[in-house]
N, C-alpha and C positions, 0 to 999 in steps of 0.2 A: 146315602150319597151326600145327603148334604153336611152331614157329619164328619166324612172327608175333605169336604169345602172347610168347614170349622177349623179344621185338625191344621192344615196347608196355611195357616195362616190367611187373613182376610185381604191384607192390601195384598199378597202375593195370587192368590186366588182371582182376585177382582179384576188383578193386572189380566190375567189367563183369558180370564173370563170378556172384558175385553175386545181382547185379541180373537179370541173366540166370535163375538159380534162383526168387529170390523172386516174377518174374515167370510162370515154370513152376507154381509152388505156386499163386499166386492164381489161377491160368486153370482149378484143380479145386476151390479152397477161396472165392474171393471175384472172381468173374468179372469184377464191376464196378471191379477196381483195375489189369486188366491191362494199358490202355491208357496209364494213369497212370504204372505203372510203367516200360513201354517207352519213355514219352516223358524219365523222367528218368533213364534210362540214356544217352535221345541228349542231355541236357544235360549229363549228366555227360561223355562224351565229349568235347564240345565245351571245355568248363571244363578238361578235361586236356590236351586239345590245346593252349590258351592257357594253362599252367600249363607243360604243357615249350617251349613257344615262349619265354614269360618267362623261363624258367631257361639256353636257348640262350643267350639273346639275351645277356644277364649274361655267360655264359661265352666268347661273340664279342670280347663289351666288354673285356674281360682280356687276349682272346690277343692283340687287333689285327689283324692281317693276316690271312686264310685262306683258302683256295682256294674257289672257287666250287665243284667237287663236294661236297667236303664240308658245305656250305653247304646244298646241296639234297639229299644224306644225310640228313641231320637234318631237314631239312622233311617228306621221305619216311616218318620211323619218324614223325612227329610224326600224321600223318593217321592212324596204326594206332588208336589209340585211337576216332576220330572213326568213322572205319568197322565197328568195330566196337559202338558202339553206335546206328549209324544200322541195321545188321543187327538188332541186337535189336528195337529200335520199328517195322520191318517184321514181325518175327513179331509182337508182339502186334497188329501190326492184323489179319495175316491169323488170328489167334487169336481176336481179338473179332469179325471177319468172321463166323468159323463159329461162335461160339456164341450170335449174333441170330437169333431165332427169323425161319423163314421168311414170309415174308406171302401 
């Protein structure tokens, strides 16, 4: 797992990571932001995922030729990010789930 962490980059990870916390806090301090929070850690995600896709891509344009494993190596760390905050905005639904009062 934390190898995953490694792999996602560290300040892209750290950001998650985070967002991750700040979403912990509000789910005891401001229950109403939880959702909110989870949802822009999966935009962040996404934003990062097309932020190292951009910066591949640039560095594709450079080398010119390159093997297709390689190619889809780097597609593969590129999802880490994304997965990792679609994980987060699952907990806070199951967070907001259980802190709706029962009917």
């Amino acid at each position: 797992m934390f190898d995953l962490f490694l792999q996602g980059g560290s300040y892209q990870m750290s950001l998650l990571t985070v967002e991750l916390i700040c979403m912990l806090f509000a789910a005891w301090k401001a229950p109403a932001w939880v959702k909110e929070i989870g949802l822009l850690a999966l935009v962040t995600g996404i934003f990062l995922q097309i932020l190292g896709m951009y910066h591949a891509i640039g560095v594709i344009q450079q080398a010119g030729d390159i093997s297709l494993s390689l190619l889809l190596g780097g597609f593969k760390v590129s999802f880490i990010s994304i997965m990792y905050g679609m994980l987060i905005y699952g907990v806070s639904l199951v967070i907001r789930m259980l802190q709706k009062p029962k009917i």
